[in-house]
One Martini backbone bead per residue (centre of mass of N, CA, C, O) as a GRO file, in nm:
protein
  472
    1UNK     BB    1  -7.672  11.267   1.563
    2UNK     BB    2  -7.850  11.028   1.427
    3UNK     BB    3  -7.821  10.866   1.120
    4UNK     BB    4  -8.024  10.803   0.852
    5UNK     BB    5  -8.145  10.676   0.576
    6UNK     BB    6  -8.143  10.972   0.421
    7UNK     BB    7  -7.905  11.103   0.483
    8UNK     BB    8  -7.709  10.850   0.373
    9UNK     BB    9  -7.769  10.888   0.073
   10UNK     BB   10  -7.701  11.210   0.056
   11UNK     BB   11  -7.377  11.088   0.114
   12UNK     BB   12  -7.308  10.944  -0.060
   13UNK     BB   13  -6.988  10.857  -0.184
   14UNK     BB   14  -6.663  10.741  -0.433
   15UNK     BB   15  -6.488  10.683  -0.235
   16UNK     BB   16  -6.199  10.549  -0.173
   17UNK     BB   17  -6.113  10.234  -0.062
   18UNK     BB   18  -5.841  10.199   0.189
   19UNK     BB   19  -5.634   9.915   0.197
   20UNK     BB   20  -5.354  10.071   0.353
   21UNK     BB   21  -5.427  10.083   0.664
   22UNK     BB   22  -5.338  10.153   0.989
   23UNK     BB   23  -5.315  10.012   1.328
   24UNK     BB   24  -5.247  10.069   1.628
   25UNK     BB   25  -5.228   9.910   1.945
   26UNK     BB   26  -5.223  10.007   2.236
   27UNK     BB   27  -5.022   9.747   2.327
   28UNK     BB   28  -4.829   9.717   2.083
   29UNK     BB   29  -4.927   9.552   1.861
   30UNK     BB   30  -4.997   9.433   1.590
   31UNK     BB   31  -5.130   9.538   1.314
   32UNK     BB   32  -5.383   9.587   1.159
   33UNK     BB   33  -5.617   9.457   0.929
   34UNK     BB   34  -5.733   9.466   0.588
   35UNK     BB   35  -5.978   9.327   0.420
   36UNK     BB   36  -6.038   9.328   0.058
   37UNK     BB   37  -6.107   8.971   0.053
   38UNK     BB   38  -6.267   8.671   0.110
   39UNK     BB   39  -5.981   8.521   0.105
   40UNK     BB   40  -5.889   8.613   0.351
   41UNK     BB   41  -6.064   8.529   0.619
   42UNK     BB   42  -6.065   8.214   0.481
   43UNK     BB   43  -5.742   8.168   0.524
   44UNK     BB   44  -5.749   8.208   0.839
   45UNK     BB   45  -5.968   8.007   0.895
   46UNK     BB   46  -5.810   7.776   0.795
   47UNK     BB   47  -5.560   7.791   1.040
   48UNK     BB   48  -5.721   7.797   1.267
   49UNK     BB   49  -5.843   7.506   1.237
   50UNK     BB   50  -5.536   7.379   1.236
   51UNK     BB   51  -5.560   7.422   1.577
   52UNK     BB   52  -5.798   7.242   1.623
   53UNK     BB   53  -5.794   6.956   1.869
   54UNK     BB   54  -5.937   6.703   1.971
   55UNK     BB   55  -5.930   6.503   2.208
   56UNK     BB   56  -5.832   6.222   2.336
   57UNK     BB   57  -5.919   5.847   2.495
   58UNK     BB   58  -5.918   5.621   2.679
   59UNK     BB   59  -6.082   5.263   2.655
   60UNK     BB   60  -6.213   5.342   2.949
   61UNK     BB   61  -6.469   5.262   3.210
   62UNK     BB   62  -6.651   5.417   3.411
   63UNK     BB   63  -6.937   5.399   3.617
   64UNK     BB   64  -7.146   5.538   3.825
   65UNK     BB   65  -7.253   5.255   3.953
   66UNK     BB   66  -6.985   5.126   4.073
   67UNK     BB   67  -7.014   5.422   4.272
   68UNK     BB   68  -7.347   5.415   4.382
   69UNK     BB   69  -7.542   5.500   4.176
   70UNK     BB   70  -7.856   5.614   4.159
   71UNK     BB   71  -8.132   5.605   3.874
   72UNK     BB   72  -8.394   5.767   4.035
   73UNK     BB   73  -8.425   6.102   4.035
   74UNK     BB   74  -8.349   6.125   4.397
   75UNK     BB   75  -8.071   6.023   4.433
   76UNK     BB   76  -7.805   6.152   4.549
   77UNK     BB   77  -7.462   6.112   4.360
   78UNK     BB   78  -7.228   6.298   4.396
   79UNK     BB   79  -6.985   6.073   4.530
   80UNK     BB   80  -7.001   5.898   4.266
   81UNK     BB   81  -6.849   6.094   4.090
   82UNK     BB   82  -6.649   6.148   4.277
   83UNK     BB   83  -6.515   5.840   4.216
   84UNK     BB   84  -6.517   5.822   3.931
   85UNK     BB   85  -6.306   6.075   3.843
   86UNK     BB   86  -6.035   5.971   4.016
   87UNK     BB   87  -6.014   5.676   3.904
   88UNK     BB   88  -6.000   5.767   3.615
   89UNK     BB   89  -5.728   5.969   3.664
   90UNK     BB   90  -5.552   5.762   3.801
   91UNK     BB   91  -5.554   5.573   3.526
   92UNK     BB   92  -5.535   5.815   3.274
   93UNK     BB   93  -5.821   5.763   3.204
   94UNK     BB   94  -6.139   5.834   3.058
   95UNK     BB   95  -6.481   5.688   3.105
   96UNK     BB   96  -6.740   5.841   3.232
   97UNK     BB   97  -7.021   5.687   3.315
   98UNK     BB   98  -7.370   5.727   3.194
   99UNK     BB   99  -7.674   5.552   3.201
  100UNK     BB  100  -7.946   5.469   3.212
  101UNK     BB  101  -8.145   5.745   3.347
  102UNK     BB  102  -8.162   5.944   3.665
  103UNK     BB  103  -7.937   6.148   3.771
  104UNK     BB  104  -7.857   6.299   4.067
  105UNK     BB  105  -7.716   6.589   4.158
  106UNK     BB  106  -7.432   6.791   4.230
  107UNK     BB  107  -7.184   6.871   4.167
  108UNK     BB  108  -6.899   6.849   3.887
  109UNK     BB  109  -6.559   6.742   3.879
  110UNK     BB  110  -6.328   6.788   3.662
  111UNK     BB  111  -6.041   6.628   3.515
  112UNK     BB  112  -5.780   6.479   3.371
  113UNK     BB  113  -5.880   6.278   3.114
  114UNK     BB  114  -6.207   6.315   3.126
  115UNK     BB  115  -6.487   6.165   3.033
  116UNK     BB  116  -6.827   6.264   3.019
  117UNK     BB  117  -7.029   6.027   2.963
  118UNK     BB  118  -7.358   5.939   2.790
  119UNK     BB  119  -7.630   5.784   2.733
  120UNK     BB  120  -7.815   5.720   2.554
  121UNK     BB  121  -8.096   5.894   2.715
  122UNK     BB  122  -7.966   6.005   2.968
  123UNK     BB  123  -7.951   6.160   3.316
  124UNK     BB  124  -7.860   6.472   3.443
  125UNK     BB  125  -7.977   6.604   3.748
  126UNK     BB  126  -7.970   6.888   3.904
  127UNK     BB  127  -7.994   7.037   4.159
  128UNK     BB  128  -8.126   7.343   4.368
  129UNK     BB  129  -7.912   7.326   4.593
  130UNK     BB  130  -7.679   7.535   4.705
  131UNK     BB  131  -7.506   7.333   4.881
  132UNK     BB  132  -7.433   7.152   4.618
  133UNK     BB  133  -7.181   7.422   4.586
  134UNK     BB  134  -6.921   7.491   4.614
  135UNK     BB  135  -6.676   7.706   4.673
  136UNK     BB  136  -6.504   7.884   4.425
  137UNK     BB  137  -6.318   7.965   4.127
  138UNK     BB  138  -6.393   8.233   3.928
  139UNK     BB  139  -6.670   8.380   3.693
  140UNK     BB  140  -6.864   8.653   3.713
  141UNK     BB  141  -6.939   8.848   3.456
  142UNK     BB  142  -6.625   8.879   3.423
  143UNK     BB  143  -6.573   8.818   3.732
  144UNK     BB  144  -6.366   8.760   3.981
  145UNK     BB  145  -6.428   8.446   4.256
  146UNK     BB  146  -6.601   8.363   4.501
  147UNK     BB  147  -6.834   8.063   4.454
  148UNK     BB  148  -7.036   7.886   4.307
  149UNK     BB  149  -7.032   7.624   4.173
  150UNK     BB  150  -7.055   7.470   3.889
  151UNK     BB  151  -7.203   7.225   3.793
  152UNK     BB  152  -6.960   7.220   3.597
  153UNK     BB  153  -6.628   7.181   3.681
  154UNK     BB  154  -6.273   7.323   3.604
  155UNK     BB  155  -5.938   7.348   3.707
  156UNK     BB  156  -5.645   7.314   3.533
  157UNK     BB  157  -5.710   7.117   3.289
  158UNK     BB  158  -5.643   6.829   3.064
  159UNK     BB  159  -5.833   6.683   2.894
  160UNK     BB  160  -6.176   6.729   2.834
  161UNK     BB  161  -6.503   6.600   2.854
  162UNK     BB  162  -6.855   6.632   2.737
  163UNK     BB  163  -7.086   6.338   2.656
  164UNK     BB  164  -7.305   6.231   2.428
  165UNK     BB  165  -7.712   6.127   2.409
  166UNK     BB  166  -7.832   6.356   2.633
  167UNK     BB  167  -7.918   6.501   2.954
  168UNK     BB  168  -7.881   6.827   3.081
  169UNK     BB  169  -8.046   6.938   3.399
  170UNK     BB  170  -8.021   7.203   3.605
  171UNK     BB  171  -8.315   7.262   3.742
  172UNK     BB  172  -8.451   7.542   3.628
  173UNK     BB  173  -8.631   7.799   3.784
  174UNK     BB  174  -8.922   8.029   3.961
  175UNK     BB  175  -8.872   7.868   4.251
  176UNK     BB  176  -8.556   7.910   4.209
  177UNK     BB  177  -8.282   8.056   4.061
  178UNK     BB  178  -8.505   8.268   3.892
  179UNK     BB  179  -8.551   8.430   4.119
  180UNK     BB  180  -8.294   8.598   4.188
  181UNK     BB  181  -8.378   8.789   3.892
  182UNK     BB  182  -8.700   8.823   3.814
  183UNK     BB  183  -8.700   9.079   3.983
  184UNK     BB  184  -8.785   9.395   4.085
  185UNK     BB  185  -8.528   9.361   4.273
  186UNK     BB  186  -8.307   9.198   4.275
  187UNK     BB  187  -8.135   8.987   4.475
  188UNK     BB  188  -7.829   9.033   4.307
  189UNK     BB  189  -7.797   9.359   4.353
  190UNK     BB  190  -7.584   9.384   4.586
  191UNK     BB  191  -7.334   9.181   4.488
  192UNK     BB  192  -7.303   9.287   4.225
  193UNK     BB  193  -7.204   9.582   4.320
  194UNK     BB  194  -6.999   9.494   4.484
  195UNK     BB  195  -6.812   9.345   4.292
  196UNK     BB  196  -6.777   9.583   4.083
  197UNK     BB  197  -6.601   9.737   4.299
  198UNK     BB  198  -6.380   9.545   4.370
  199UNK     BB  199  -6.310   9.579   4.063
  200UNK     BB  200  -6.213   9.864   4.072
  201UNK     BB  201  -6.030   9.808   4.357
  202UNK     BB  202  -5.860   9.555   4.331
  203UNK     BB  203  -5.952   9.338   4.469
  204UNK     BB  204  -5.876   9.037   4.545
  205UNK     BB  205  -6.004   8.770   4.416
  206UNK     BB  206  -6.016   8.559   4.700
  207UNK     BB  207  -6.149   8.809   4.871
  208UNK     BB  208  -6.398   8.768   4.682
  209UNK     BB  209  -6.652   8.650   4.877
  210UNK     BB  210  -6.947   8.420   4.781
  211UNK     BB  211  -7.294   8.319   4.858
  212UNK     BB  212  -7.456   8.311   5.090
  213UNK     BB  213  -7.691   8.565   5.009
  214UNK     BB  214  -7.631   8.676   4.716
  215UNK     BB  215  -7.728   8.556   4.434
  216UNK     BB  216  -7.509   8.393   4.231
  217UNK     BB  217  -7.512   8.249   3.988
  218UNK     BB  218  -7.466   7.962   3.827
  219UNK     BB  219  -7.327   7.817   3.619
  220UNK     BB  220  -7.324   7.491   3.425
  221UNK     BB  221  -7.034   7.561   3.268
  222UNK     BB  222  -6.698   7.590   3.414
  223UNK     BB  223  -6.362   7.608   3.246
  224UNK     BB  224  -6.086   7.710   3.431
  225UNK     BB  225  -5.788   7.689   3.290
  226UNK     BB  226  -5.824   7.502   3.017
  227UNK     BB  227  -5.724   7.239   2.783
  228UNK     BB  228  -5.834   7.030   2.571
  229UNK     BB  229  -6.184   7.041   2.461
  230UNK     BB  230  -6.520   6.866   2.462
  231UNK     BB  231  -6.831   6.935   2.383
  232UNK     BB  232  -7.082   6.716   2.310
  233UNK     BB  233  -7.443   6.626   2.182
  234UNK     BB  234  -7.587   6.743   2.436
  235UNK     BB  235  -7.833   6.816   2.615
  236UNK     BB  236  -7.928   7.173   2.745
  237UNK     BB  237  -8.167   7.224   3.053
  238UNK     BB  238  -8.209   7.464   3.253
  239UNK     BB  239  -8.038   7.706   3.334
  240UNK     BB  240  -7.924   7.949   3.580
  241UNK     BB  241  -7.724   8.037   3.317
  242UNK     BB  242  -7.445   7.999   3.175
  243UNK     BB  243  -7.379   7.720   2.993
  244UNK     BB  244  -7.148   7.767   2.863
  245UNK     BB  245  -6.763   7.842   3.002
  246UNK     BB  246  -6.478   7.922   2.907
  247UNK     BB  247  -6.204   8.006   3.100
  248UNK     BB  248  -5.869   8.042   2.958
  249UNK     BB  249  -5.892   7.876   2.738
  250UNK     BB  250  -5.767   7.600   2.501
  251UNK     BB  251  -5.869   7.400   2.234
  252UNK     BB  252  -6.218   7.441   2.171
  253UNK     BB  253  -6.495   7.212   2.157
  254UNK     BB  254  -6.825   7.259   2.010
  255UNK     BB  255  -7.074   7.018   1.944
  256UNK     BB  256  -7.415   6.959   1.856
  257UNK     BB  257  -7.586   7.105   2.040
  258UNK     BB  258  -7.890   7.149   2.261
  259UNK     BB  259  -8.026   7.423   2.340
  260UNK     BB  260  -8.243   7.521   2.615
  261UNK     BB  261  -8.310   7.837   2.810
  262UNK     BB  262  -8.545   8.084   2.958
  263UNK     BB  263  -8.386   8.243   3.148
  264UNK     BB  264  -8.174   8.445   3.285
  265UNK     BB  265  -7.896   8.458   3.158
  266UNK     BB  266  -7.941   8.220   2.918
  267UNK     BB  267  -7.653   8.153   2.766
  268UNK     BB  268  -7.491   7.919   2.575
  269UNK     BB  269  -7.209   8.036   2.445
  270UNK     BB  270  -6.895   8.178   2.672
  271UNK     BB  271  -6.613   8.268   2.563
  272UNK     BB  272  -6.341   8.358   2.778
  273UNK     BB  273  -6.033   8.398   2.703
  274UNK     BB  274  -5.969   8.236   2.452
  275UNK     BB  275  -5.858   7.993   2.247
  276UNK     BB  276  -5.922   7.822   2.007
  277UNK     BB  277  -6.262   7.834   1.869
  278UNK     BB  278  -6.530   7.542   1.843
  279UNK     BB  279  -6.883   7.596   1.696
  280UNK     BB  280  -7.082   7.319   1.580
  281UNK     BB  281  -7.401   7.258   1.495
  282UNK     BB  282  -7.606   7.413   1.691
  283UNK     BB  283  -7.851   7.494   1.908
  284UNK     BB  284  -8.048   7.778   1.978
  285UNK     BB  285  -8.292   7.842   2.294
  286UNK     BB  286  -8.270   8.165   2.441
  287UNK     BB  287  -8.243   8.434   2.695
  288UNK     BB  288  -8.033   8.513   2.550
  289UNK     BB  289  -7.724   8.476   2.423
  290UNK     BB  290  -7.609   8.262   2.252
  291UNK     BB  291  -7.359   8.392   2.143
  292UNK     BB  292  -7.090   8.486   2.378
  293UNK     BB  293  -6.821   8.666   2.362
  294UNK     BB  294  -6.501   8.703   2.588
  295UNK     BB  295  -6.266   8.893   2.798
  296UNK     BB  296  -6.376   9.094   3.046
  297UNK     BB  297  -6.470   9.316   3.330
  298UNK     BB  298  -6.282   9.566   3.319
  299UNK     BB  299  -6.008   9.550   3.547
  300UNK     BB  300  -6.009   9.264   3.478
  301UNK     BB  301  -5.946   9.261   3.201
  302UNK     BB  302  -5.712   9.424   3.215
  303UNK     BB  303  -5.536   9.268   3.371
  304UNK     BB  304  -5.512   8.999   3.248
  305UNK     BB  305  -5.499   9.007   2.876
  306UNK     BB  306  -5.706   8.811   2.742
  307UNK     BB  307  -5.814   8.717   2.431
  308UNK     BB  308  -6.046   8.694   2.213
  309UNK     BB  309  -5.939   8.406   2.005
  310UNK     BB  310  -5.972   8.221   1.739
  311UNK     BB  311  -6.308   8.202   1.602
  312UNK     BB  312  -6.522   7.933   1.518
  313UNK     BB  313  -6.850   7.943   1.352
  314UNK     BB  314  -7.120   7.713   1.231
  315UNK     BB  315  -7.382   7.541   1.148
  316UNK     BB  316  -7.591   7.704   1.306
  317UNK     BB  317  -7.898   7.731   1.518
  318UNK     BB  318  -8.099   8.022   1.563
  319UNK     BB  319  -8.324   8.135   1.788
  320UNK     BB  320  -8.384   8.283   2.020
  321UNK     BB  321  -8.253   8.569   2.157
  322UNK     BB  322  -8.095   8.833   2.172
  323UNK     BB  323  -7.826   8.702   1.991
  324UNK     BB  324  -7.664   8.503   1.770
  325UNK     BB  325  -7.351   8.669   1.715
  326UNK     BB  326  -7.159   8.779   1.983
  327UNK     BB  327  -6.986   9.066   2.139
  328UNK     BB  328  -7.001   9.077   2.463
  329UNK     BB  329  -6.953   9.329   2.675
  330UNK     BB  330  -6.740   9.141   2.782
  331UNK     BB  331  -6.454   9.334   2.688
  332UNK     BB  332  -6.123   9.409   2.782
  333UNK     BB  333  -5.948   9.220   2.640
  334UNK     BB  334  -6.089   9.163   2.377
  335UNK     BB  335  -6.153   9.066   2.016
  336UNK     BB  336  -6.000   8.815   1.727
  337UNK     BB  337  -6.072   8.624   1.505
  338UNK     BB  338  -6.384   8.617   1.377
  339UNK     BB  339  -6.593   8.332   1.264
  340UNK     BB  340  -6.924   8.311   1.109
  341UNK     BB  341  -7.086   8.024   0.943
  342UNK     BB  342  -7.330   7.891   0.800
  343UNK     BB  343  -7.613   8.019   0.932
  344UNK     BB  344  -7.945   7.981   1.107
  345UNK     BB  345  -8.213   8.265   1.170
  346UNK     BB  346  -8.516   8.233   1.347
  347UNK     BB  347  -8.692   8.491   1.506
  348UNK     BB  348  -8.898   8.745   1.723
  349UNK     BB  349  -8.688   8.678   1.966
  350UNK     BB  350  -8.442   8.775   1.744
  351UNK     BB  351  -8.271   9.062   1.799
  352UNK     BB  352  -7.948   8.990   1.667
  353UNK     BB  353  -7.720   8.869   1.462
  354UNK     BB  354  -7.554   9.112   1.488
  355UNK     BB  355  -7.330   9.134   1.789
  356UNK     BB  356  -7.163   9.466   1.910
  357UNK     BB  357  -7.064   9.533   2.260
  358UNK     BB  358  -6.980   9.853   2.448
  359UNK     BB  359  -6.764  10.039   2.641
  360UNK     BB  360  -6.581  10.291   2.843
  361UNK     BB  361  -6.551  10.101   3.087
  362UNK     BB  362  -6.420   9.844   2.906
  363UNK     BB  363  -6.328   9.871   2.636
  364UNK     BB  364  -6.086   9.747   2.392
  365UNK     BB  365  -6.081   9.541   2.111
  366UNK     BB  366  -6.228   9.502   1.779
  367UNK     BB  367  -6.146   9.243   1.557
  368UNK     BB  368  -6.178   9.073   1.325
  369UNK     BB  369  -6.470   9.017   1.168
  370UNK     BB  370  -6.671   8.718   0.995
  371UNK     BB  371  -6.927   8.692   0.790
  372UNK     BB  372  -7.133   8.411   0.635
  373UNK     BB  373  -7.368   8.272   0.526
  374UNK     BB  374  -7.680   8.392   0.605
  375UNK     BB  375  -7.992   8.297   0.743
  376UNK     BB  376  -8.272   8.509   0.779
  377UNK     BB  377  -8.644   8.515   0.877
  378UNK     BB  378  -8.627   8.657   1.191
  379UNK     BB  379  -8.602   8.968   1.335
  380UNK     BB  380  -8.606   9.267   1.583
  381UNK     BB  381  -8.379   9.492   1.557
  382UNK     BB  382  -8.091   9.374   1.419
  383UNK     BB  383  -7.882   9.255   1.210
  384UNK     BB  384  -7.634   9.537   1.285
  385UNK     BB  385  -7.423   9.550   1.572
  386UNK     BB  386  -7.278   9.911   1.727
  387UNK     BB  387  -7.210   9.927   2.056
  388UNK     BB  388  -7.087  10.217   2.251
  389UNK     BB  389  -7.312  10.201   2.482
  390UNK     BB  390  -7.332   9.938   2.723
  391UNK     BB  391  -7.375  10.088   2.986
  392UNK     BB  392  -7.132  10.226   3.150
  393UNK     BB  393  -6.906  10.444   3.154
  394UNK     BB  394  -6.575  10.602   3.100
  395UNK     BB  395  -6.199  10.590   3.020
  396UNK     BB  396  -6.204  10.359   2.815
  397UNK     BB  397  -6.159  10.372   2.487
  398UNK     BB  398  -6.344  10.145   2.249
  399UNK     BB  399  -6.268   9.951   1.963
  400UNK     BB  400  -6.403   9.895   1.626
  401UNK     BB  401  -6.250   9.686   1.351
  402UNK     BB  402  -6.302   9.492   1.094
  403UNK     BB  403  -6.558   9.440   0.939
  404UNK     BB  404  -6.752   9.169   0.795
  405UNK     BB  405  -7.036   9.120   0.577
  406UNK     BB  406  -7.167   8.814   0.401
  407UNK     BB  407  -7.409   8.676   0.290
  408UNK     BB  408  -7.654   8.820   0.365
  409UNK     BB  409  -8.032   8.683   0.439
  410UNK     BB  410  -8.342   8.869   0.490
  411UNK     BB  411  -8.670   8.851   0.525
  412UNK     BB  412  -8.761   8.977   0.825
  413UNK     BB  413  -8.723   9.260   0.981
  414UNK     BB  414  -8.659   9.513   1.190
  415UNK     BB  415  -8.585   9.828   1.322
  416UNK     BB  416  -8.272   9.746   1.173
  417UNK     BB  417  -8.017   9.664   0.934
  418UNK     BB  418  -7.813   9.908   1.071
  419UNK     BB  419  -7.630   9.962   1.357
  420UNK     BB  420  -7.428  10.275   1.499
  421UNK     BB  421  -7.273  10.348   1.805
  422UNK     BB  422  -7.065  10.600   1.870
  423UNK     BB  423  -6.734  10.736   1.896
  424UNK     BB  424  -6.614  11.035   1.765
  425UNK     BB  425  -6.308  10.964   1.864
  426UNK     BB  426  -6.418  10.612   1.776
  427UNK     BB  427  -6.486  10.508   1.500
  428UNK     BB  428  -6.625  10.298   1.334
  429UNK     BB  429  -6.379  10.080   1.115
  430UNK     BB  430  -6.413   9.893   0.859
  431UNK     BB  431  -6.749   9.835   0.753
  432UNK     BB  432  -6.835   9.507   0.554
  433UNK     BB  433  -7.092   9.511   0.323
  434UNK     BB  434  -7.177   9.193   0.139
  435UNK     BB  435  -7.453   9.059  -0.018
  436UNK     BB  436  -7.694   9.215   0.125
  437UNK     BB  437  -8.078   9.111   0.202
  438UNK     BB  438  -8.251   9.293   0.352
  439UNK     BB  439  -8.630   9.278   0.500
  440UNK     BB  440  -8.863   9.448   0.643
  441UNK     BB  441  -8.790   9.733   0.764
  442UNK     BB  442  -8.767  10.029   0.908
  443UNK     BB  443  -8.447  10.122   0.954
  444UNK     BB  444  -8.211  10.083   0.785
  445UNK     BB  445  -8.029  10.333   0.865
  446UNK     BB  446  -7.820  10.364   1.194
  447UNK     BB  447  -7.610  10.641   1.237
  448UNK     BB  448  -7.311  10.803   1.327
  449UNK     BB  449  -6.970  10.668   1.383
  450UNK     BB  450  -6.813  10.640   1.080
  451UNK     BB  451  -6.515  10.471   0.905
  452UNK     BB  452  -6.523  10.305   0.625
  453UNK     BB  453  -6.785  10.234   0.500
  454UNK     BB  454  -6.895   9.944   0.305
  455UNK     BB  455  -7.144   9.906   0.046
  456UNK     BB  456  -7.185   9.598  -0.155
  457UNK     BB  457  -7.489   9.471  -0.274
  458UNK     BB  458  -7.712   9.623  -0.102
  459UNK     BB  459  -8.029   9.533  -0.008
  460UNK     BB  460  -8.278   9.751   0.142
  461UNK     BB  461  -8.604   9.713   0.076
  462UNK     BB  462  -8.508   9.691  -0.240
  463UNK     BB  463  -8.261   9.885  -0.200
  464UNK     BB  464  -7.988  10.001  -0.351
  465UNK     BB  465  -7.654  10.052  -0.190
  466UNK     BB  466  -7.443  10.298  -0.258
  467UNK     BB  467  -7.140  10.326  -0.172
  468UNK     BB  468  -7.005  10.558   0.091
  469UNK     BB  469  -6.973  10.649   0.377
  470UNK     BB  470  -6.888  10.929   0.553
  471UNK     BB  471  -6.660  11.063   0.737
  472UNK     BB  472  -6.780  11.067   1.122
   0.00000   0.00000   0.00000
């Protein structure tokens, strides 16, 4: 039975924070620490950072009108854009130059060394038919296949960007993509349910192959297993489904976006199995999860075995969206060393501040999470939520530890302050709010099993939280 916010006052006790626990990932790598000081994850997050540099690129232009396109909003343009990424490319790089304009695509496939600037103003708009969409490899919902392309997609590339003061218009609405899965049941719910067999029987990835008549919506950016990336200051409207997506990528920067798109499954950014990842200064107003961690879903995760790692969060401001800086669902490779700082939430649309999601089907292990100087006007659900029964069960015990939430403030609360749902076998351990004022919650606290959570001047509907939840 979950502990409710009166039983956890009657058991709080003075019990002393263990700051020597040590424990060992299930695959043998090194210990986890236990943060004590805020000095410790600022330390951390400033290391990260000095990891992470932006691409540069030759001070060279190719224009995509000197290959035929024409932006007048009609004129398909794709074979224009391809033939300008190649030049670029085999000169050595440079920009790919969209002017001001509308310019009509399907594809674009970006290349090593190519940056793809907008002009101010200038606009991409994105086909809605899949047929300009050829089959390639990626991931859909954190599982390998052959799908449709992404809007913008690369495979395998170094050093690329897509950059400008423009506007990527996907083109999705509920007569086209979000069709696809807007009623019950949804069309793509036969593909998908197959999709995720396919991954349980360890099907070869290139053999799961899908498109016409599948219902599987392309993400808008997805860049898989690419390195040294800068996606900067374009406004991002419309997407059929998840808007940024870099994938097995390392060495990514996230910068200035202004995302709105309201359809379903239209998460802002979704790094899967990224390494050093920088998300700074963005706008997110989303039908979906804001910011969305990932790293494989069930055995495609665990078979990979890439965790998110190094990842910073700053600056940004979340209205709409399920969460705003989520971990999950998909997270069977696990996810360490998440940082985000000075970010502002406020919607009555938006469901959790912070939000935890997985499940025993997903597995993987959550780790060195730190949270610090949020601000939040309204949210809907929970301020921090941990949730391991997220989607279907299975046999894989999913692990939460080292969590750390520092000057939370938050005006108006939904559901719940604090929300955990663990399991008995593996408590969420080691999860710490400090300086923390939630307002107008129903409950403040829904708990079953955690392991030495410190609520340190956290003040809940105006009562102050002292001591220690008791390990349960």
């Amino acid at each position: 039975m979950m502990m409710t916010h009166k039983t956890l006052f009657q058991h709080l006790s003075t019990l002393v924070f263990v700051c020597t626990t040590v424990f060992f990932n299930a695959n043998g790598q090194s210990p986890a620490r236990v943060w004590t000081k805020t000095a410790q994850p600022l330390t951390e997050m400033a290391a990260v950072r000095k990891l992470i540099k932006a691409p540069v690129f030759p001070k060279r232009d190719f224009p995509v009108t000197k290959y035929g396109a024409i932006g007048d909003g009609k004129t398909l343009n794709t074979e224009a854009f391809k033939k300008a990424i190649a030049a670029c490319a085999k000169s050595g790089g440079g920009r790919v130059l969209v002017p001001l304009g509308n310019f009509l695509t399907g594809a674009v496939h970006l290349k090593s060394n190519v940056n793809l600037h907008l002009a101010d103003s200038a606009k991409i708009t994105f086909s809605a038919n899949p047929t300009h969409y050829p089959i390639v490899f990626g991931r859909w919902e954190g599982m390998e296949l052959m799908n449709y392309s992404a809007l913008i997609y690369a495979y395998g590339q170094n050093n690329i960007a897509i950059t400008g003061k423009g506007i990527l218009d996907g083109g999705a609405n509920y007569d086209n993509w979000y069709s696809w899965n807007a009623v019950r049941p949804s069309k793509q719910t036969g593909a998908r349910a197959r999709l995720q067999e396919m991954n349980w029987k360890e099907t070869a990835p290139k053999k799961r192959i899908f498109g016409d008549g599948d219902f599987l919506r392309p993400n808008f950016i997805q860049l898989y297993s690419c390195n040294n990336i800068r996606i900067a200051d374009v406004k991002m409207i419309n997407s059929p489904m998840w808007n940024v997506n870099p994938v097995l990528c390392e060495n990514v920067t996230v910068e200035n976006l202004r995302i709105t798109s309201h359809g379903p499954n239209t998460d802002g950014v979704d790094p899967e199995s990224c390494k050093n990842v920088l998300i700074r200064n963005c706008y997110f107003d989303t039908g979906d999860d804001c910011i969305a961690i990932k790293s494989g879903r069930d055995h495609d995760g665990r078979r990979i075995a890439k965790p998110a790692e190094n990842h910073i969060i700053e600056g940004c401001e979340m209205k709409d969206g399920h969460g705003g800086v989520v971990i999950g669902s998909e997270i069977s490779g696990g996810a360490r060393n998440i940082f985000a700082v000075n970010c502002i939430m406020d919607s009555p649309n938006l469901d959790r501040v912070l939000r935890l999601k997985t499940s025993s089907s997903r597995g993987g292990i959550i780790e060195n999470v730190f949270m610090k100087d949020i601000r939040v006007g309204a949210y809907r659900d929970a301020a921090v939520t941990c949730n391991m029964f997220y989607e279907q069960a299975g046999k894989f015990m999913p692990i939460i530890r080292n969590i750390w939430v520092e000057n939370l403030d938050v005006e108006k609360g939904g559901d719940y302050g604090l929300f955990i749902h663990a399991y008995q076998e593996s408590p969420v351990e080691n999860l710490r709010m400090v300086n923390c004022n939630i307002r107008g919650v129903k409950t403040p606290v829904k708990a079953d099993h955690v392991k030495q959570l410190k609520l340190e001047n956290v003040s809940i509907n105006g009562s102050l939280v002292k001591g220690l939840f008791p390990d349960k």
